[in-house]
C-alpha positions in Angstrom: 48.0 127.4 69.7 45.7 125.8 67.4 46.2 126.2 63.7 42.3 125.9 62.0 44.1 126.3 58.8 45.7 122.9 59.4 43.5 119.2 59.6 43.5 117.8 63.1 46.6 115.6 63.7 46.4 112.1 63.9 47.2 111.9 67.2 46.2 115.4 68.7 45.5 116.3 72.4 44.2 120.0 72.4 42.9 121.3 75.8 39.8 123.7 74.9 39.2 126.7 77.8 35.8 127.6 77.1 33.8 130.9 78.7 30.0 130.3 77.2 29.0 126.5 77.6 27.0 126.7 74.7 29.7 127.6 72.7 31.7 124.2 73.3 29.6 121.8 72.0 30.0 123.0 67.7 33.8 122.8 68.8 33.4 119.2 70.4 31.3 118.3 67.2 33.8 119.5 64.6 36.6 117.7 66.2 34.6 114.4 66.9 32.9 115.0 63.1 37.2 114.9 62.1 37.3 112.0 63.5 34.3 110.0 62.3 36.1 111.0 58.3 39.2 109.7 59.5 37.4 106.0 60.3 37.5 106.7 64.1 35.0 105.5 66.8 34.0 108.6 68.5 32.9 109.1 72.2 31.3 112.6 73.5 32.1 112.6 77.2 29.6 115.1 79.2 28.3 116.0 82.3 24.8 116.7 81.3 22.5 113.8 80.1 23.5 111.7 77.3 20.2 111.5 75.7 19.8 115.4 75.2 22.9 115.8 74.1 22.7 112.7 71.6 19.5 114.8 70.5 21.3 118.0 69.6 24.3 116.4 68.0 21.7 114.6 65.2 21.9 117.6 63.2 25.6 117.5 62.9 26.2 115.7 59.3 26.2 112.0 59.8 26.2 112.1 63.6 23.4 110.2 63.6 24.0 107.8 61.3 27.4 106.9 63.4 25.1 106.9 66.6 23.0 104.5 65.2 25.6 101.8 64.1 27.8 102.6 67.5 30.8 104.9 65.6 29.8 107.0 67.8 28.4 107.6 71.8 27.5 110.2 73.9 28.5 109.0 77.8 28.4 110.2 80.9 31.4 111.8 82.7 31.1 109.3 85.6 31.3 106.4 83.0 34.2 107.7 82.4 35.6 108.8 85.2 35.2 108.7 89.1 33.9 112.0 89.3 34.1 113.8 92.7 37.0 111.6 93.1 40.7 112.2 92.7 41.4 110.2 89.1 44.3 107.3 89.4 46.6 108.4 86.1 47.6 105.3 85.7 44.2 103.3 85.6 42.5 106.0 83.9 45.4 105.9 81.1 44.7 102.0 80.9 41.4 102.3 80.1 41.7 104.3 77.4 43.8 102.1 76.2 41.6 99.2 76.5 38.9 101.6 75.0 41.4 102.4 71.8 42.1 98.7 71.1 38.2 97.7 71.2 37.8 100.2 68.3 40.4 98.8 66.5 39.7 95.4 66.7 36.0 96.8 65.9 37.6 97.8 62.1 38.2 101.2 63.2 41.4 103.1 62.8 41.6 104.5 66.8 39.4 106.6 69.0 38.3 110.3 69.4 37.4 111.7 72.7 35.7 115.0 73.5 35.6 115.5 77.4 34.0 118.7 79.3 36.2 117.7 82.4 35.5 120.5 84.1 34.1 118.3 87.2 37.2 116.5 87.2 39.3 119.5 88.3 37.7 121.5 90.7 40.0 120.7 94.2 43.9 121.1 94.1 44.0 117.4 94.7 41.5 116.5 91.4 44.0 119.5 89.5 47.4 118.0 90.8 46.3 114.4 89.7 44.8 115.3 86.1 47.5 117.2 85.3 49.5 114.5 85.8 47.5 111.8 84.3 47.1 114.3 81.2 50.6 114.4 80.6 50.6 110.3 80.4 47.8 110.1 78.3 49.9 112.3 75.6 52.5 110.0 76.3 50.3 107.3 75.0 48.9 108.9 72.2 52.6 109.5 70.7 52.6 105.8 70.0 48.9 104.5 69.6 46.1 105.7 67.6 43.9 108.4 70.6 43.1 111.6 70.4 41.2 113.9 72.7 40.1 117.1 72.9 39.8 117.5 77.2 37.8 121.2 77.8 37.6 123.5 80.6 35.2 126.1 81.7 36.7 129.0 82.9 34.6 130.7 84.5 34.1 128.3 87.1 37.8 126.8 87.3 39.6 130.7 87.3 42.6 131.2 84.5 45.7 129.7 86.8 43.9 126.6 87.0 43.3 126.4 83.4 46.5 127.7 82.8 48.0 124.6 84.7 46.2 122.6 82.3 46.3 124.3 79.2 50.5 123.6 79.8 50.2 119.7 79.4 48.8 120.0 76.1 50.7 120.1 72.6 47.7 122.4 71.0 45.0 124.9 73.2 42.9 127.3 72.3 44.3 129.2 75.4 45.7 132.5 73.9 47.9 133.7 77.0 49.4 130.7 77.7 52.9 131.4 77.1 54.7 128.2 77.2 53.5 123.9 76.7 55.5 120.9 78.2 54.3 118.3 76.3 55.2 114.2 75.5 57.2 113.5 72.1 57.7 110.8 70.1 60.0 107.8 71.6 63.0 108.4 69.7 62.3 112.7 69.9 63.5 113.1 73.6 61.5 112.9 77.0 59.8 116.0 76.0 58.8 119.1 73.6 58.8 122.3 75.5 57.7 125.2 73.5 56.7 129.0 73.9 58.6 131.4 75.9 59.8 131.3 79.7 60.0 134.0 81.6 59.7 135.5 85.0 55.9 135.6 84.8 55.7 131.4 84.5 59.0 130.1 86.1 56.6 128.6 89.2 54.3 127.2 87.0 57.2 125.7 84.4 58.6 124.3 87.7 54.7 122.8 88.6 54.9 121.1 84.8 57.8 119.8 85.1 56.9 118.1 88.2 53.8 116.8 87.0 55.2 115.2 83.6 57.6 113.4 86.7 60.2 112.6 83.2 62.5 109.4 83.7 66.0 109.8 82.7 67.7 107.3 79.7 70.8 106.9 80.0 71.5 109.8 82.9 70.0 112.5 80.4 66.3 113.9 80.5 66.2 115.4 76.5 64.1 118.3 75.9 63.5 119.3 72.6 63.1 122.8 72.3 63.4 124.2 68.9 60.3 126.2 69.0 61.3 127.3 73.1 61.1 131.3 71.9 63.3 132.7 74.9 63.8 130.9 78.4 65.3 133.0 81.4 67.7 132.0 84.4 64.6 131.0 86.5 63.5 128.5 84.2 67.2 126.8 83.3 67.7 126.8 87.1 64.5 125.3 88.1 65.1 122.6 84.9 69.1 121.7 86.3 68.1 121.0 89.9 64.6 118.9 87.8 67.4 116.8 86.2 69.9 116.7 89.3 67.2 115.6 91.5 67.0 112.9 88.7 70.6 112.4 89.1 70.7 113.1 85.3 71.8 115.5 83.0 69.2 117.9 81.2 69.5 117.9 77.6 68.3 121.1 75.8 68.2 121.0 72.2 67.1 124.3 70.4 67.6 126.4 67.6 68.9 129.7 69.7 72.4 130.1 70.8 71.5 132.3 73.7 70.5 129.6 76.2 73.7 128.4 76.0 75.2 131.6 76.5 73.4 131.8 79.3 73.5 128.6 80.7 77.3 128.8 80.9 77.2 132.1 82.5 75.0 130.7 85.8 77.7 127.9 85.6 74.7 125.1 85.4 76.9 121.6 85.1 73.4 119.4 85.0 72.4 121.3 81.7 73.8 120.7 78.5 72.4 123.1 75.6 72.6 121.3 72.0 72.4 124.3 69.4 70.9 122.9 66.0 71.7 125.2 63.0 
């Protein structure tokens, strides 16, 4: 969840469900107004035409000012992306990447994205393929200064589809999502994986895990789970045939003794459970 007690992260990726549209666009201008005091170049991503929405976001303090010397745009969805298309994960990751070292080279220190991607999800074909390229995009912003806020409508989408989504992030405003699988650091593991597992999400745990498609160093897939609440039989059977698939080991490092309790109990030999103290 999202702590608004807490600045924004350097590097955050927060998916943002949203029920009202109009409601989405002081959220969007908060985080992208974080952003612009932080010496970011800021992009607004939308559906609806730039020029209105440039319009409306001239009241928000300095907006226009960064409009005006290019800090920050307002851009179409199809500049962005291939809308109506199924999105390549890989290309679209590269050019943000491209987009991210522009601004720096520009003097600024990254990029901010807010995206209503709501278009970009609507068949299980666009879903399947965004959820997977959001999981690389985190990937990218463990190591290079992007952040992006990606938002949803849920009205039109329905909550298992947002829910899907909502999983791939590290921070969502998405109340009854119970757990997030979610890229770490280089040297932090493969993965964080934090919430609770149970018999409720097992099938869509089992959906994340395919979709963050996690490559094994040295025959072990490390998940660091410290903040993982409780995890059930499902889910640590659903993760050991993940890693044997792999033809690794599954590394799970938490803070509670009882998933290795349990692990040894279903006689899983492709998960090891590392108990910090």
């Amino acid at each position: 969840m999202i702590d608004r007690g807490r600045p924004a992260r350097p590097h955050g990726h927060v998916c943002w469900s949203y029920d009202d549209p109009e409601s989405f666009q002081p959220e969007a201008a908060r985080y992208l107004a974080a952003g612009l005091a932080a010496g970011e170049r800021v992009w607004y991503v939308t559906p609806r035409p730039p020029e209105s929405v440039a319009e409306e976001l001239r009241d928000v303090a300095g907006f226009a000012d960064a409009l005006r010397r290019g800090a920050a745009e307002v851009i179409t969805l199809g500049g962005t992306y291939s809308c109506g298309a199924v999105v390549d994960p890989g290309a679209q990751v590269a050019a943000y990447a491209a987009a991210t070292e522009a601004a720096l080279a520009a003097g600024y220190t990254g990029l901010r994205v807010a995206a209503e991607a709501t278009d970009l999800v609507r068949t299980p074909e666009q879903l399947d393929a965004f959820a997977r390229y959001e999981h690389r995009i985190d990937r990218y912003m463990r190591t290079r200064p992007f952040s992006a806020m990606c938002a949803y409508h849920r009205p039109e989408l329905g909550d298992r589809t947002v829910a899907e989504l909502a999983c791939m992030h590290p921070e969502s405003n998405v109340e009854d999502g119970l757990f997030r699988l979610y890229a770490t650091a280089p040297d932090d593991g493969h993965a964080a994986l934090v919430g609770e597992l149970d018999m409720t999400n097992h099938e869509l745990f089992r959906t994340a895990l395919d979709r963050a498609d996690l490559h094994p160093s040295n025959g072990e897939l490390v998940l660091r789970a410290t903040d993982l609440r409780f995890v059930d039989h499902r889910a640590l059977a659903h993760l050991h045939e993940y890693a044997r698939r792999r033809g690794a080991t599954a590394v799970l490092r938490t803070s509670h003794s009882a998933a290795a309790r349990l692990a040894a109990l279903l006689d899983l030999p492709g998960i090891r459970v590392e108990v910090s103290r």
